[in-house]
C-alpha positions as CSV (number, residue, x, y, z in Angstrom):
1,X,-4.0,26.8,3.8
2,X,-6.5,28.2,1.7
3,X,-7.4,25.4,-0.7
4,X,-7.7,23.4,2.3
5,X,-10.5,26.0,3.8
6,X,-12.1,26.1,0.8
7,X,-11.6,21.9,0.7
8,X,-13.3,21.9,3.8
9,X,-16.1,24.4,3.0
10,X,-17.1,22.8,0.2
11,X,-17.6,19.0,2.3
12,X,-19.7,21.1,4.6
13,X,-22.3,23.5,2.8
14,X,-21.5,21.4,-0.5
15,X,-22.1,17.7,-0.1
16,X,-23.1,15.4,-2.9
17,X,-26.8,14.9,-2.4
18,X,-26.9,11.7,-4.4
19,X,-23.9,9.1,-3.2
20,X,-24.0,7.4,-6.4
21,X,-23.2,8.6,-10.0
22,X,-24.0,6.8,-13.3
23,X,-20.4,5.5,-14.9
24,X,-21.3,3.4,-17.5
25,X,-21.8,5.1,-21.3
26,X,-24.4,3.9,-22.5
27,X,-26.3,4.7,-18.5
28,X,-25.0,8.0,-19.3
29,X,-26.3,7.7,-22.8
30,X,-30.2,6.6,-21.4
31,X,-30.1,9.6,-18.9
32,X,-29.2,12.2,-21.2
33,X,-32.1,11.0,-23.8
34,X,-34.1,10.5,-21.5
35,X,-33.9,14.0,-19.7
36,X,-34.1,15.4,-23.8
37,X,-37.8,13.2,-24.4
38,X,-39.0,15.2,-21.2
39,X,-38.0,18.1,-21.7
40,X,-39.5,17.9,-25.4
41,X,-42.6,16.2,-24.6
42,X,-42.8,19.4,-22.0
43,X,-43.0,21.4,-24.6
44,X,-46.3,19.8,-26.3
45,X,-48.1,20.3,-23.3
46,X,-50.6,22.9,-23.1
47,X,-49.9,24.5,-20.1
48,X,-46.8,24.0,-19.3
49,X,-45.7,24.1,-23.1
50,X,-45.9,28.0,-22.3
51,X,-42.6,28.1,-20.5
52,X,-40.5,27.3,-23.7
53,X,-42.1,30.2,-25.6
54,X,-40.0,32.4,-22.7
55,X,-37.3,30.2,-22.4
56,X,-36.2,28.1,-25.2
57,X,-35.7,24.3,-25.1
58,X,-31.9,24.2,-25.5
59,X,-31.5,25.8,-22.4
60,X,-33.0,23.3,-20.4
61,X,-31.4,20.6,-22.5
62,X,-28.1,22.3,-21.1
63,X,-28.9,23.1,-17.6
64,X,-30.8,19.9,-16.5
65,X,-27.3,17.6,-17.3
66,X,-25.3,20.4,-15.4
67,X,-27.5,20.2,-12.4
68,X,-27.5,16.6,-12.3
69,X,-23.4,16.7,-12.7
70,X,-23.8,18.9,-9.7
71,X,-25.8,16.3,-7.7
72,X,-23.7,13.5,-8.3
73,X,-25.7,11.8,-10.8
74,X,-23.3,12.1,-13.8
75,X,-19.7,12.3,-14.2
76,X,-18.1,15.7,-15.7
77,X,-15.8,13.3,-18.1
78,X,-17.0,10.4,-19.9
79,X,-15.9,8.3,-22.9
80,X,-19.5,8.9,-24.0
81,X,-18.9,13.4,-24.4
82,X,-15.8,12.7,-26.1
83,X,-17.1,10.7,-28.5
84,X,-20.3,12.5,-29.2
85,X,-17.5,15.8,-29.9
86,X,-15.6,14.0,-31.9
87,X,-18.0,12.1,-34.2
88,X,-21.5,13.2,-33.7
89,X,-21.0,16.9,-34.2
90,X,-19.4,16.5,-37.6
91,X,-22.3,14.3,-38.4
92,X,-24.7,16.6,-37.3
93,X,-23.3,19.3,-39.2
94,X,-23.1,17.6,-42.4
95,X,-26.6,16.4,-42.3
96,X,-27.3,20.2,-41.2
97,X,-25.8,21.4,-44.2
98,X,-26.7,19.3,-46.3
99,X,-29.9,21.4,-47.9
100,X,-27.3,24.3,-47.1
101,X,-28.9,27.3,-49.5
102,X,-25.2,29.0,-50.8
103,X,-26.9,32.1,-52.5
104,X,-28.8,32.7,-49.0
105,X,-25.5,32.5,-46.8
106,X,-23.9,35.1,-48.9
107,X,-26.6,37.6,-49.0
108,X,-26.1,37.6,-45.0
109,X,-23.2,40.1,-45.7
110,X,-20.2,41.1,-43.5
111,X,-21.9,41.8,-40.4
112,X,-21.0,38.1,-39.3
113,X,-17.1,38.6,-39.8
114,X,-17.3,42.3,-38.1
115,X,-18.9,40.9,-35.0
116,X,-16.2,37.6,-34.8
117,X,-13.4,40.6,-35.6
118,X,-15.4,42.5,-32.2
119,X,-15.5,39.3,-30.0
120,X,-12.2,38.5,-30.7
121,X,-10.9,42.2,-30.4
122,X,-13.1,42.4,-26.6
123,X,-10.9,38.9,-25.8
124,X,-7.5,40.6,-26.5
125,X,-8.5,43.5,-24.8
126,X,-10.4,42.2,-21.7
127,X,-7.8,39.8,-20.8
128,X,-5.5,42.8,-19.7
129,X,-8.2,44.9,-18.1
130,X,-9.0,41.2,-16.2
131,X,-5.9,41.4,-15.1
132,X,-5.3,44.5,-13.7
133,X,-8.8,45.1,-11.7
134,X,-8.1,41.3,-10.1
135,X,-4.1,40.8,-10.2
136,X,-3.8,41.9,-6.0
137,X,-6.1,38.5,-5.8
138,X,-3.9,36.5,-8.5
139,X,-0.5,34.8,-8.0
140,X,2.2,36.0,-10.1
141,X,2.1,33.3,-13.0
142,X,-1.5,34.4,-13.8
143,X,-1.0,36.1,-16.8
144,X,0.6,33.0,-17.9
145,X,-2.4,31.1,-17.5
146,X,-4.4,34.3,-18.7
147,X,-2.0,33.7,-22.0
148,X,-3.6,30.2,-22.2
149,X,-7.0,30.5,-21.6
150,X,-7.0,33.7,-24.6
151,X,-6.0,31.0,-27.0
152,X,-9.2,28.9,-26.1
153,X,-11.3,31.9,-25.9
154,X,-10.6,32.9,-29.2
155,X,-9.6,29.7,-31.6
156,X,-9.9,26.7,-29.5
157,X,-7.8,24.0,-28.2
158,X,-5.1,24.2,-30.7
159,X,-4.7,27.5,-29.4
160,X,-4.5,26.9,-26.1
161,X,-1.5,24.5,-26.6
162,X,0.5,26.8,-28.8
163,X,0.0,30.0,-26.4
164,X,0.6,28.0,-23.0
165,X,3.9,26.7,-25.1
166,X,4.7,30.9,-26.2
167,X,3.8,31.4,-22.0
168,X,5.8,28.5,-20.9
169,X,3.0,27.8,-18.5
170,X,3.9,24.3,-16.9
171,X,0.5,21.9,-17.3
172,X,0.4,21.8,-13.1
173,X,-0.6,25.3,-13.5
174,X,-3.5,25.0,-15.9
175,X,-6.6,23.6,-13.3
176,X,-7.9,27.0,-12.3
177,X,-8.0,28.1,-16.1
178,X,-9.8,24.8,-17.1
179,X,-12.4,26.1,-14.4
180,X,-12.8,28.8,-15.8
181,X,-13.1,28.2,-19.6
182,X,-15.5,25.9,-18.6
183,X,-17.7,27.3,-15.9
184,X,-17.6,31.1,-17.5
185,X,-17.8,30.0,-21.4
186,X,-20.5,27.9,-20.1
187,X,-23.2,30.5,-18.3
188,X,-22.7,32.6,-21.2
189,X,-23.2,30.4,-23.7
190,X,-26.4,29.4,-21.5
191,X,-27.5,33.3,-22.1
192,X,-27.1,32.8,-25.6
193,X,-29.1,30.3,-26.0
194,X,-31.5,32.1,-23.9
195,X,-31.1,35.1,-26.3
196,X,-32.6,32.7,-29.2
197,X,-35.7,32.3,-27.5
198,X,-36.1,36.7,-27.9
199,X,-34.5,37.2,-30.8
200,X,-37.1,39.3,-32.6
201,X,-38.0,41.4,-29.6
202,X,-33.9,41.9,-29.1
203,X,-33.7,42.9,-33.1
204,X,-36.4,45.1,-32.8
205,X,-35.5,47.0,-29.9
206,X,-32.3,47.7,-31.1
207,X,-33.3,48.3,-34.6
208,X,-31.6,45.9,-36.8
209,X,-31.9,44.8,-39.9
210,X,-32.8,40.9,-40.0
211,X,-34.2,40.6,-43.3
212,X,-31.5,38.9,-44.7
213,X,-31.5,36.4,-42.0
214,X,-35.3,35.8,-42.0
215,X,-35.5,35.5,-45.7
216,X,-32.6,32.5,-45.6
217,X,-35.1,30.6,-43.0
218,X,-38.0,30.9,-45.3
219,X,-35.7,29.6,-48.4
220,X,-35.1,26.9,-45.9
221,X,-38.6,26.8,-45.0
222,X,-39.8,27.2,-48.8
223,X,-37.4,24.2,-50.0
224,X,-38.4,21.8,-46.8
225,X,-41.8,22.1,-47.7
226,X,-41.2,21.3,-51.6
227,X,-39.1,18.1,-50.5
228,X,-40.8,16.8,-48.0
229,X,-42.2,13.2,-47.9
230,X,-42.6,10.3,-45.6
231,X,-39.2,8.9,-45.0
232,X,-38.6,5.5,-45.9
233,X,-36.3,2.8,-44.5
234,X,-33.9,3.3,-47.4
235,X,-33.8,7.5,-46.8
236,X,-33.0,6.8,-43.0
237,X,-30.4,4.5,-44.4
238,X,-28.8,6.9,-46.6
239,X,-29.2,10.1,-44.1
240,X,-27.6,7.9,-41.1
241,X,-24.8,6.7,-43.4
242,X,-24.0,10.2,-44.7
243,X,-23.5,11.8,-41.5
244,X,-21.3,8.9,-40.0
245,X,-19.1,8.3,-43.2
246,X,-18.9,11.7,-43.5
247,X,-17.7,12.6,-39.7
248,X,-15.1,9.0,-40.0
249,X,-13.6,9.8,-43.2
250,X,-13.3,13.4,-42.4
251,X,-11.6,12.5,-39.1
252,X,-9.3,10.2,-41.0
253,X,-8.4,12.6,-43.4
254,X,-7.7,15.7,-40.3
255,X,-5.2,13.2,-38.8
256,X,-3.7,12.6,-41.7
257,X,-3.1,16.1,-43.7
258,X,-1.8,17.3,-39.6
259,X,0.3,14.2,-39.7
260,X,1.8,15.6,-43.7
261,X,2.2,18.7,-42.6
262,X,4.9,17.8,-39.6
263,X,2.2,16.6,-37.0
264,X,2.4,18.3,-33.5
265,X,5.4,19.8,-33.1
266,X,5.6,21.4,-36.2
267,X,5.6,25.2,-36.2
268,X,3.4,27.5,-39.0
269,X,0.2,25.9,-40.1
270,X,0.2,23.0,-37.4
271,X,0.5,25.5,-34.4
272,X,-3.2,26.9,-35.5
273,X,-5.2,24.2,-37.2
274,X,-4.7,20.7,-35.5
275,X,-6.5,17.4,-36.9
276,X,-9.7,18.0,-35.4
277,X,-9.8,21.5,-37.1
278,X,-9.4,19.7,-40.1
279,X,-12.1,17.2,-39.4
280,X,-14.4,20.3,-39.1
281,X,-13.0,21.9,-42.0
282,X,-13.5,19.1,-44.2
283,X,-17.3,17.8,-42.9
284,X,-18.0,21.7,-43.9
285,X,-16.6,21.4,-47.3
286,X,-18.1,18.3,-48.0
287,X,-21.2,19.0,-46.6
288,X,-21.2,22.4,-48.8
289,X,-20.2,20.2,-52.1
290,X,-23.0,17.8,-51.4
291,X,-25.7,21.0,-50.9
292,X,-25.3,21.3,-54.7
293,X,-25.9,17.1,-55.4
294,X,-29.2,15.2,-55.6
295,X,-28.1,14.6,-51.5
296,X,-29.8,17.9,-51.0
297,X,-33.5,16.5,-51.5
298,X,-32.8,14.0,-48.2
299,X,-33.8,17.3,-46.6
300,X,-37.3,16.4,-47.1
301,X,-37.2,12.8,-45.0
302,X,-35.7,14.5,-42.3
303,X,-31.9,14.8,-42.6
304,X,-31.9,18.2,-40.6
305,X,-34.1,16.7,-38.2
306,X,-31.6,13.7,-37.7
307,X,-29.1,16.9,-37.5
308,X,-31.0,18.1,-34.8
309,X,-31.4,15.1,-32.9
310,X,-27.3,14.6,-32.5
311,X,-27.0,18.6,-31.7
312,X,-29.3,18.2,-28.7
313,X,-27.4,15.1,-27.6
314,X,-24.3,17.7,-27.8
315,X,-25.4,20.1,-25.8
316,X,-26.5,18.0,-23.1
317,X,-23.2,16.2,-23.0
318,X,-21.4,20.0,-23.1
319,X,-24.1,20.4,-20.5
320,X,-22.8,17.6,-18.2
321,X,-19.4,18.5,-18.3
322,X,-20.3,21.4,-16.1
323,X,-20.2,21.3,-12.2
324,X,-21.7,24.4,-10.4
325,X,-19.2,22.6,-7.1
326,X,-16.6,24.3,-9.2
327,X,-16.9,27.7,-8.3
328,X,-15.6,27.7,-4.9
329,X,-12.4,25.7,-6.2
330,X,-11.4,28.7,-7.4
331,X,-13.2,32.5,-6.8
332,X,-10.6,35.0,-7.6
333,X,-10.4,33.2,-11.0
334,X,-13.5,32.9,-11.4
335,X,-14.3,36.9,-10.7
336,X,-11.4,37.1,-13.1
337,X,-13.5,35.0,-15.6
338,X,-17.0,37.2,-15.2
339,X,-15.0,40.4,-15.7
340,X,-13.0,39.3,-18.8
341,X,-16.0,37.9,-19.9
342,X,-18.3,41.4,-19.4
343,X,-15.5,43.1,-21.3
344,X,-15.9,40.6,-24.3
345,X,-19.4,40.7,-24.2
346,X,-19.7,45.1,-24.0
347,X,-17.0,45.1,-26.9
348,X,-19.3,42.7,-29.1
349,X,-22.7,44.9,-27.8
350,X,-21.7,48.4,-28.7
351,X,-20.4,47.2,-32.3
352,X,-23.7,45.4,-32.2
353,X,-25.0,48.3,-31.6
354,X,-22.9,50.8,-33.9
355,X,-23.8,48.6,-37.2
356,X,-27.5,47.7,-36.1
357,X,-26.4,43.7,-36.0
358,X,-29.2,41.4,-35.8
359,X,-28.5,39.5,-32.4
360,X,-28.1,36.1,-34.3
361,X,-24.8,38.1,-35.6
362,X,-23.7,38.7,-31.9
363,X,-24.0,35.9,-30.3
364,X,-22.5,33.7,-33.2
365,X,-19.7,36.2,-33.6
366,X,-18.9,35.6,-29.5
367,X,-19.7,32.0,-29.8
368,X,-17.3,30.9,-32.7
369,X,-14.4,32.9,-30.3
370,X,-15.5,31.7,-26.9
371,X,-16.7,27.8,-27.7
372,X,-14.9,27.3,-31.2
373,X,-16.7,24.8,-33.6
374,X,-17.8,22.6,-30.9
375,X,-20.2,24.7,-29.5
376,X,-21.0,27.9,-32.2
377,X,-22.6,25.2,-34.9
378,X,-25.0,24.7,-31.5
379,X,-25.4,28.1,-30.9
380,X,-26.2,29.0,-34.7
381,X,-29.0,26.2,-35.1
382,X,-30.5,27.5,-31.8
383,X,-31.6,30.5,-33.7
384,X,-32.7,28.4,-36.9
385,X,-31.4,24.6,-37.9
386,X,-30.6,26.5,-41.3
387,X,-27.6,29.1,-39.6
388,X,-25.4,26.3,-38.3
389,X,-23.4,26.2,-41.2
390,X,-22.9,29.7,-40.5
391,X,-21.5,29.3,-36.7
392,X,-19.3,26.1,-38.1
393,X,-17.7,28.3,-41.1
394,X,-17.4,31.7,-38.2
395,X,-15.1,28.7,-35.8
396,X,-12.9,28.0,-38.1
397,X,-12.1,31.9,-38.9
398,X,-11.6,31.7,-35.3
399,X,-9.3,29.1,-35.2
400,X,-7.2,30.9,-37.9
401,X,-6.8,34.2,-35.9
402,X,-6.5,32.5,-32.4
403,X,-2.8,32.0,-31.9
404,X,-1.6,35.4,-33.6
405,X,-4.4,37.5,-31.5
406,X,-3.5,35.2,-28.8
407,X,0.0,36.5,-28.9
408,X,-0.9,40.3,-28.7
409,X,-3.2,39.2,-25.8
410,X,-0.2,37.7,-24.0
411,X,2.0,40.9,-24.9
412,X,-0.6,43.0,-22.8
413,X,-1.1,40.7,-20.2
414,X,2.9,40.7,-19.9
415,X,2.6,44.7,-19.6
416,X,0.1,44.5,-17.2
417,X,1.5,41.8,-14.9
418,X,5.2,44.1,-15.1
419,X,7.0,40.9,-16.8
C-alpha cells in the first residue's frame, strides 16, 4: 500500500515534462558534448564567466545531465556510461599521469592515507548509528542491505558483492540501496566538487598546510611550460593511441590475472580485487612506469588536456545516471542515506581538523571510499589535473580495505538491528 501511494504521488506532482528521451548512444553522446561546449564556452564569457569563479565548471558538467535525466531527456543506463567507465577512465588516467612528477607525490606525506583511514573509519561507524536513529522506519532485513551498501561505500563494487554474499541479502532486496548509493554518493560528491572551486579560502580558514600540494602544481606547471609546443598530427596520434591501448590491454590483462587467480567465486584475493580493479591497477602502474620514459614530454602537446577532455565526459555520464524522481521511491532510506552520510563526513572533518589537512586531502580521502576509482581520479583532478593520480592510487587502497572493514560494519549493524 505504500509504494503504491508513493507510485501514485509521484505520476501526480512528478510527471515527465518531456515525453520523449534520447536512446540512441551516440544521441546520448551529442547531448552530453554538447551540454560540456556550453557550459565551457560559459565560462569565457565576461560576464557570466563570473559564475564559475564561485562555482566551478565540474559541477555544472554534473548537474545539467542529472537534471535532464530528471526531465526525461536521457536515460539513467546507457551502453554509452558503461563504456565511457570502462574504457575512457583508464585512458584518461593514463594520459593524466603520464607527466606524473614521483618525487612531488611523495613529498604530499601521510595526510592522504590518515584521511582515507578517517572516511573509511566514519563508514563503519555511521552505518550503525544510521541504523539505530532510522531502524523504527526500516524493515527488518535492513541491516542486510546496510551490510551491502558499506562494501560500496568503502571499496567499490567488488565489495558490495562479497558483503551482500557474508549478509545473504537476496538481489530482490538490493533497489532501495542502489537508490541510495547513487542519489546520496552523488549530492555529496557534487559538494566536493563544489569544495574545489574554495579550496584556498577552505585551507586558510582552517589553517592547513598546502604547501606541499601547491608546490606539486607548480612542478606540473613548471614542466608543462618547458614541454609545451604546438601539437602535431603525429603527437595527437601517439597521445590518442596511448590512452586507448593502454585502457584495452590493461582491461585484458584484469580479466585475465582475476580469471588465474580462480575467477568469481574464488575466496581470498578475488573476494576484494575483481578484473576491473585490476584494469585500474594496471593503467596506474603503467602510466607511473611511462612518467619516467621519453612519453612524459607528450605532456607538452596536450596529453593531460586529452585527459581532461575524457574526465569531463565521465562526470557528465556519472551525472546522467542520476534521477532526482528517485527520492520519493524510497524516503526512509534515503534519510538513512543523509545521516550515514553526515556521520562519514563529521568523522573525515574533525580529523581534518585535528591534523590541519588541506581540504584536497578530505575530500579525496572520502571520495576514494564513497565513489571508488571511478569517481575519486575525477574528484582529485577537480582540484588540479596533476592530483588524479593521487585519487586513482587512494581507490585502490580502498578497494583493499573494503570487504574486511565491510565485515566489522556488518558486525555492528548485526548488534544494532538485535540479529
Amino acid at each position: 500500500m505504500y509504494t503504491s501511494i508513493l507510485a501514485t504521488a509521484e505520476a501526480a506532482y512528478l510527471p515527465p515534462l518531456i515525453d520523449y528521451r534520447i536512446d540512441h548512444p551516440v544521441g546520448q553522446l551529442a547531448v552530453l558534448t554538447a551540454v560540456l561546449a556550453f557550459i565551457f564556452y560559459l565560462t569565457q564569457h565576461p560576464t557570466v564567466g563570473k559564475i564559475f569563479k564561485v562555482v566551478p565548471a565540474l559541477v555544472f558538467c554534473y548537474f545539467i545531465p542529472t537534471t535532464l535525466t530528471s526531465l526525461g531527456l536521457l536515460p539513467d543506463e546507457s551502453s554509452l556510461y558503461s563504456w565511457i567507465k570502462t574504457f575512457l577512465l583508464p585512458a584518461s588516467l593514463l594520459l593524466l599521469i603520464l607527466a606524473l612528477d614521483v618525487p612531488g607525490i611523495v613529498k604530499l606525506g601521510p595526510k592522504a592515507i590518515i584521511m582515507l583511514l578517517a572516511g573509511t573509519a566514519g563508514v563503519v561507524i555511521g552505518g550503525p548509528v544510521a541504523l539505530y536513529l532510522t531502524k523504527s522506519m526500516l524493515p527488518d532485513i535492513a541491516w542486510a542491505q546496510m551490510t551491502a551498501l558499506s562494501g560500496s561505500w568503502i571499496g567499490g563494487g567488488a565489495n558490495m558483492v562479497a558483503l551482500q554474499k557474508a549478509a545473504e541479502l537476496p538481489d530482490a532486496e538490493l533497489g532501495p540501496i542502489i537508490v541510495v548509493d547513487v542519489f546520496v554518493a552523488n549530492v555529496w560528491m557534487g559538494l566536493l566538487l563544489f569544495s574545489s572551486g574554495i579550496q584556498h579560502r577552505i585551507d586558510k580558514w582552517t589553517g592547513a598546510n598546502a604547501s606541499a600540494i601547491r608546490d606539486l602544481e607548480k612542478r606540473m606547471s613548471d614542466f608543462q611550460e618547458k614541454t609545451k609546443r604546438i601539437a602535431t598530427l603525429p603527437d595527437m596520434m601517439m597521445i590518442l593511441a596511448l590512452g586507448f591501448m593502454g585502457a584495452w590491454l590493461s582491461y585484458k590483462a584484469g580479466i585475465h590475472i582475476f580469471d588465474a587467480l580462480g575467477g568469481p567465486g574464488a575466496k581470498g584475493l578475488n573476494q576484494m580485487i575483481n578484473a576491473s580493479t585490476w584494469k585500474f591497477i594496471i593503467v596506474t602502474a603503467t602510466g607511473v612506469l611511462l612518467s619516467f620514459t621519453a612519453a612524459r614530454n607528450l605532456e607538452g602537446a596536450g596529453a593531460s588536456k586529452i585527459g581532461s577532455v575524457m574526465i569531463y565526459l565521465l562526470v557528465a555520464c556519472i551525472g546522467a545516471q542520476g534521477d532526482f524522481h528517485k527520492v520519493i521511491e524510497a524516503p526512509q532510506y534515503i534519510l538513512m542515506g543523509f545521516i550515514w552520510m553526515a556521520f562519514h563526513v563529521g568523522m573525515l572533518l574533525f580529523v581534518g581538523w585535528l591534523i590541519k589537512a588541506p581540504i584536497f586531502f578530505v575530500a579525496v580521502g572520502s571520495q576514494a571510499n564513497i565513489g571508488g576509482a571511478a569517481s575519486a581520479p575525477v574528484v582529485a583532478s577537480a582540484f588540479h589535473p596533476s592530483l588524479a593520480p593521487v585519487g586513482a592510487l587512494l581507490a585502490v587502497a580502498g578497494y583493499v580495505l573494503g570487504t574486511y572493514a565491510g565485515l566489522l560494519c556488518m558486525l555492528l549493524l548485526k548488534w544494532v538491528a538485535g540479529v
